[in-house]
C-alpha positions as CSV (number, residue, x, y, z in Angstrom):
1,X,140.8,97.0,116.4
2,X,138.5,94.5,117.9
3,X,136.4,97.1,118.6
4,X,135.7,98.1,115.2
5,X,135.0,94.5,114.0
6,X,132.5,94.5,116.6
7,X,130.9,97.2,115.4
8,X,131.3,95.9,112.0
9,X,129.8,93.0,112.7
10,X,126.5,94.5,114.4
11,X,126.2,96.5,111.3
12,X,125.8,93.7,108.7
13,X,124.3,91.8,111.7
14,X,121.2,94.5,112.1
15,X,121.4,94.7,108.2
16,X,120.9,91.0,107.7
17,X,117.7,91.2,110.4
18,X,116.5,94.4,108.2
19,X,116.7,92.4,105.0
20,X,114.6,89.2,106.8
21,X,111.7,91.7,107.4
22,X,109.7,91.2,104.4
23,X,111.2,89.7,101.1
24,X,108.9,89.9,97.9
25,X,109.2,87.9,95.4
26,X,108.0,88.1,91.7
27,X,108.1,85.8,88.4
28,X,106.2,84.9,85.4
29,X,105.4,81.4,83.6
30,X,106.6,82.6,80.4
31,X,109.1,85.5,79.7
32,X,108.4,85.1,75.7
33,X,104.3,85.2,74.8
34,X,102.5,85.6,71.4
35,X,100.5,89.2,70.8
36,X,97.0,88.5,73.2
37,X,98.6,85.6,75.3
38,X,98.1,85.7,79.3
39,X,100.8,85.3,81.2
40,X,101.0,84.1,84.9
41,X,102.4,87.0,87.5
42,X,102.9,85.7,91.1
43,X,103.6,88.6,93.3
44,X,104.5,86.3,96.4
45,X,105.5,88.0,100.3
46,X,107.0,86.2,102.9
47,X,107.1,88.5,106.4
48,X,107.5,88.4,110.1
49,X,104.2,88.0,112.3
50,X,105.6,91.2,113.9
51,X,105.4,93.2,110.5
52,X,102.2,95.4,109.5
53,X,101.6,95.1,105.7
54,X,99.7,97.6,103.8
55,X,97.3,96.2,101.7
56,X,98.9,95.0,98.6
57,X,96.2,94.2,95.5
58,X,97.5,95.4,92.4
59,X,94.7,97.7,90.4
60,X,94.8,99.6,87.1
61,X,97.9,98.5,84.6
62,X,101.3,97.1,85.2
63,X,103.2,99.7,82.4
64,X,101.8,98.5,79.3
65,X,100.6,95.3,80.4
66,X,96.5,94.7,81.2
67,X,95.4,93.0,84.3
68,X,92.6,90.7,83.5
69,X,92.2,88.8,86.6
70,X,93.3,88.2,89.7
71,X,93.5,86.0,92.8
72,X,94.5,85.9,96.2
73,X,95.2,83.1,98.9
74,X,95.0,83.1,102.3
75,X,98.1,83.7,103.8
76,X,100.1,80.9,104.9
77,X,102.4,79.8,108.3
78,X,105.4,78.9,107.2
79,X,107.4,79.1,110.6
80,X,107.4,79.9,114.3
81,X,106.9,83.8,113.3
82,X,107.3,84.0,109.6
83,X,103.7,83.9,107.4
84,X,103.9,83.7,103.4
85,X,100.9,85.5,100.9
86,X,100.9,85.0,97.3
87,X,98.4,87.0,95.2
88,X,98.1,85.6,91.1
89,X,97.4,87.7,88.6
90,X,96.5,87.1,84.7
91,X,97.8,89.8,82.7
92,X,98.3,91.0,78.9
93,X,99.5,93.0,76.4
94,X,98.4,93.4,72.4
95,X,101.8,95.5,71.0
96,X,104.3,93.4,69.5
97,X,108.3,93.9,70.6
98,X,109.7,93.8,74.7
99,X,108.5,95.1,77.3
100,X,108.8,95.3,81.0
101,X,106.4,94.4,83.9
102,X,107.4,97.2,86.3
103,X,108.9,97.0,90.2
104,X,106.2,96.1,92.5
105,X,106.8,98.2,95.9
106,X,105.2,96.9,99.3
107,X,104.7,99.5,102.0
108,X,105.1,97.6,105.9
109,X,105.8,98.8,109.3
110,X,107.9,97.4,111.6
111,X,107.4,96.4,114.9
112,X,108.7,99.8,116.2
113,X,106.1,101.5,114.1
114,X,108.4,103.0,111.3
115,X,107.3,102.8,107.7
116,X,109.5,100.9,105.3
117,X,109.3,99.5,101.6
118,X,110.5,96.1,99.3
119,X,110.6,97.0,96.1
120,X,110.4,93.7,93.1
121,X,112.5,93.4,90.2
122,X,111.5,94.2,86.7
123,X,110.9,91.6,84.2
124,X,111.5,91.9,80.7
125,X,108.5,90.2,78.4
126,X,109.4,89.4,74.6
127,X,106.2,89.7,72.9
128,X,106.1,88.1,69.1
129,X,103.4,88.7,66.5
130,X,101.1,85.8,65.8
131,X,103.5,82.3,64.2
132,X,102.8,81.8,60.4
133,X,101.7,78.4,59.5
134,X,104.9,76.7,57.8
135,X,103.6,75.9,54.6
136,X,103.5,79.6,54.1
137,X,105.5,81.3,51.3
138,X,107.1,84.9,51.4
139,X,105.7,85.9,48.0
140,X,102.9,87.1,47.0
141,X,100.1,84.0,45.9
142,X,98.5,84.4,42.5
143,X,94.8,84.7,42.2
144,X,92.6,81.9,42.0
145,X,91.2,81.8,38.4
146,X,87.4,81.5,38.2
147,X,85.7,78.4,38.9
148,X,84.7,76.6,35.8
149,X,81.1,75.2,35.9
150,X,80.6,72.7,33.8
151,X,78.0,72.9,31.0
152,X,74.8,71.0,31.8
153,X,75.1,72.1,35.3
154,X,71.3,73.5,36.8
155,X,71.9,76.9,37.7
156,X,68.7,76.7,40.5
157,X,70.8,73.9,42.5
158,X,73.2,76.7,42.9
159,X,71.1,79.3,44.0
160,X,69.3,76.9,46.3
161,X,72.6,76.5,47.8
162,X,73.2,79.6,48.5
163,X,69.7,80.8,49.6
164,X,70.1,78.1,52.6
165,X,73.2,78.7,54.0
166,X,72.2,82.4,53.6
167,X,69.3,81.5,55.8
168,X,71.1,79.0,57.9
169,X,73.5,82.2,59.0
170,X,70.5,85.1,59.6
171,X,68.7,81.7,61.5
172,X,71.9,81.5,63.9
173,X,72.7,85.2,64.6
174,X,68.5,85.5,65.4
175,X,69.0,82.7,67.8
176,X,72.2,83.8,69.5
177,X,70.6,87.5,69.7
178,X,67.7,85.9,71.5
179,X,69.6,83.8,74.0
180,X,71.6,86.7,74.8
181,X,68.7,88.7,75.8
182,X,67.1,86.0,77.6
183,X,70.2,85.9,79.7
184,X,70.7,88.9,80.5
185,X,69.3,89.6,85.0
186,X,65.5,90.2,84.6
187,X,64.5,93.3,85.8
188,X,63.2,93.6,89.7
189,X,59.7,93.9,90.4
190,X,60.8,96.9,92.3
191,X,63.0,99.7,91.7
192,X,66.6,98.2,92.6
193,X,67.1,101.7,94.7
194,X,64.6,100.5,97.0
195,X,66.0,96.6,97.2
196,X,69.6,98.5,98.0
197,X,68.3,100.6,100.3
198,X,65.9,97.6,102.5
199,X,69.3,95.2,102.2
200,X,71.7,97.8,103.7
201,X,69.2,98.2,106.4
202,X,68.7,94.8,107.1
203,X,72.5,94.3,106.8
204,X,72.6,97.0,110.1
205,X,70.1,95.3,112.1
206,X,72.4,92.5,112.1
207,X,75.1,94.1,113.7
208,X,77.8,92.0,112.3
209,X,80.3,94.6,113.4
210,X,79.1,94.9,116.9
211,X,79.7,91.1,116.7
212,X,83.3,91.1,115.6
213,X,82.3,89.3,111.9
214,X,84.0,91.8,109.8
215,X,84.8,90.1,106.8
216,X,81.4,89.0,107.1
217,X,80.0,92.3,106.7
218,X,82.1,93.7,103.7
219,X,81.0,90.5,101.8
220,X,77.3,90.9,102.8
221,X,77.1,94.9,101.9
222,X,79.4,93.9,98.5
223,X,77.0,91.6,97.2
224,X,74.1,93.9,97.9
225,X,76.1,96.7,95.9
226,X,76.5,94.4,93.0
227,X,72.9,93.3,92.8
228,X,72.3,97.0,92.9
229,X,74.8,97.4,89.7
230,X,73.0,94.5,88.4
231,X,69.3,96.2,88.3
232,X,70.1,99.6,87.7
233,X,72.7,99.2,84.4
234,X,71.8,95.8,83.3
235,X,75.3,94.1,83.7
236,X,76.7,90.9,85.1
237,X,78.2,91.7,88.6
238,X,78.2,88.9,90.9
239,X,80.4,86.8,89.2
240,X,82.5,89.0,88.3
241,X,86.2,90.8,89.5
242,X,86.2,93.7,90.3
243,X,88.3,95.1,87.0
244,X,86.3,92.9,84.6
245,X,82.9,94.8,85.8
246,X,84.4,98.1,85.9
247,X,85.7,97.6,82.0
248,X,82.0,95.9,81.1
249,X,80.2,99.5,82.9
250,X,83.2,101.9,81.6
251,X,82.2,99.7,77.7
252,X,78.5,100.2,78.3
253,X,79.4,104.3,78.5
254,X,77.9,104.5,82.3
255,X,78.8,108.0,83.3
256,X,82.5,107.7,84.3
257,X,82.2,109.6,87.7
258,X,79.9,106.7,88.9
259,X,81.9,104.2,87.9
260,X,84.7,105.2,89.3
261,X,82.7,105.3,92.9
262,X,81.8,102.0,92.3
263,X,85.1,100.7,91.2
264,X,87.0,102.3,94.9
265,X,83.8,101.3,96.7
266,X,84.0,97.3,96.0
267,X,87.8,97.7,95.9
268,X,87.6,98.5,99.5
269,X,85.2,96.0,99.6
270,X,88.0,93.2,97.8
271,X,90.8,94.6,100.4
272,X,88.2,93.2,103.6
273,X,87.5,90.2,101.9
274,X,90.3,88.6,99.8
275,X,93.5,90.4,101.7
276,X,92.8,90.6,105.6
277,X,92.7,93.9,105.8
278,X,91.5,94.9,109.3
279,X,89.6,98.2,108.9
280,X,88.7,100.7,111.9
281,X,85.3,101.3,113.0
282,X,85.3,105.4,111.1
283,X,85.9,102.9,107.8
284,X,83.0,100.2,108.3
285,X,81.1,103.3,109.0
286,X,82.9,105.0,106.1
287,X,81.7,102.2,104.1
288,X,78.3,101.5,104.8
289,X,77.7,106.2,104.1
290,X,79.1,105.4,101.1
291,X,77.2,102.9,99.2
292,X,74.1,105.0,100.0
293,X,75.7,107.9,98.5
294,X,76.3,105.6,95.1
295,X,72.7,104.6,95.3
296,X,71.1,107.9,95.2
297,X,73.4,109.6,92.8
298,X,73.1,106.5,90.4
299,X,69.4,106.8,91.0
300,X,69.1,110.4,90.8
301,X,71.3,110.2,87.4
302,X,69.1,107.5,85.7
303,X,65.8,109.3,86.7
């Protein structure tokens, strides 16, 4: 008898050890949102130092909500050998009715090497069509009646009126149209191909990763990347996420295969950068092959 308690107890012991591994966490500001509202999803991980996450950013859609932005924070020590990473991410949806974010499932390894998962629970989002103001009335209003102009009144002062708040309106779109284009990245003296191409080179005779500065590396060949986006489509790319460029280029009707490259290119780019990720040496080299494959298809495309 006390042999099987012991072994009882070892059981729920070991299981209670298991369970301590990772535990993942998730939860919204608002569980009721108007049609277009963002709501706040923190996917937050607390693990033992002893545990080997997978990277964990969360790309594409969450069922039928949109991720519109997102954020990550350097993970935190919260304890002798337990660390805590919380990742933020703005999200949407534009149907009316309820609807659920889906299970978020993190892939780890233990300390012995075996590959294990935490899988989130759902949560259920009520989404309501835009409030009516409360003065409004279920039934149908009546039509205004014309408005009665009263005899004497100079017709010209009307059409005066109208004639400069027609021109007031084509004066503003002309101005906003200009602005616009005058914002937009000027073009490069040169070809942007051939910046690209003399920035990745001067990236290598650096040799960051020879000298152990990573993160430094992926951030310095990402931002020659996006200045490359920047010349050859005419987009905003340095100051902006990854997802919100990749919807601007896939908007702009850039040929989809390219996009895509770039999208998984800076992507691996984010994982370096923004989670920790640790990538071998076949991957930095990996890396730095492919962006000068995206150049001279891009280029070889647009000429």
């Amino acid at each position: 008898m006390k042999r099987t308690l012991s072994i009882i107890f070892l059981f729920l012991f070991s299981g209670l050890a298991f369970a301590e591994e990772v535990k993942l966490d998730v939860k919204v500001d608002r569980e009721t949102i108007t049609i277009g509202d963002r709501i706040k999803y923190d996917v937050g991980i607390e693990y033992r130092d002893d545990v080997d996450l997978e990277p964990h950013i969360l790309t594409g859609n969450l069922g039928e909500f949109e991720i519109k932005d997102y954020q990550l924070e350097e993970p935190k020590k919260i304890g002798d050998n337990k660390w805590f990473s919380m990742s933020t991410y703005m999200i949407t949806i534009f149907t009316t009715g309820e609807f659920s974010i889906p299970p978020v499932t993190i892939k780890y390894k233990d300390q012995e090497g075996n590959e294990k998962t935490v899988t989130s629970e759902e949560i259920t989002i009520n989404v309501e069509s835009v409030k009516r103001n409360p003065d409004d009335k279920d039934d149908i209003r009546p039509l205004k009646g014309p408005i009665e102009i009263k005899e004497g009144f100079p017709a010209w002062i009307l059409i005066a009126l109208l004639l400069l708040i027609s021109a007031a309106v084509s004066a503003l779109i002309y101005f906003k149209k200009k602005k616009r284009v005058e914002s937009m990245p000027a073009l490069p003296p040169r070809p942007p191909e051939e910046i690209a191409i003399e920035g990745l080179e001067a990236l290598l005779a650096k040799r960051l990763i020879e000298k152990g500065m990573i993160k430094e590396y992926y951030i310095e060949i990402s931002d020659i990347m996006r200045k490359y986006i920047e010349g050859r489509y005419r987009v905003f790319a340095l100051d902006r996420t990854t997802w919100e460029l990749y919807h601007e280029m896939r908007a702009k009707k850039i040929e989809r295969q390219s996009i895509d490259e770039i999208k998984d290119f800076l992507e691996d780019c984010d994982l370096v950068k923004f989670a920790k990720y640790i990538p071998t040496k076949k991957e930095t080299e990996e890396i730095y092959n492919k962006a000068g494959e995206i150049i001279r298809i891009s280029t070889a495309v647009s000429n």
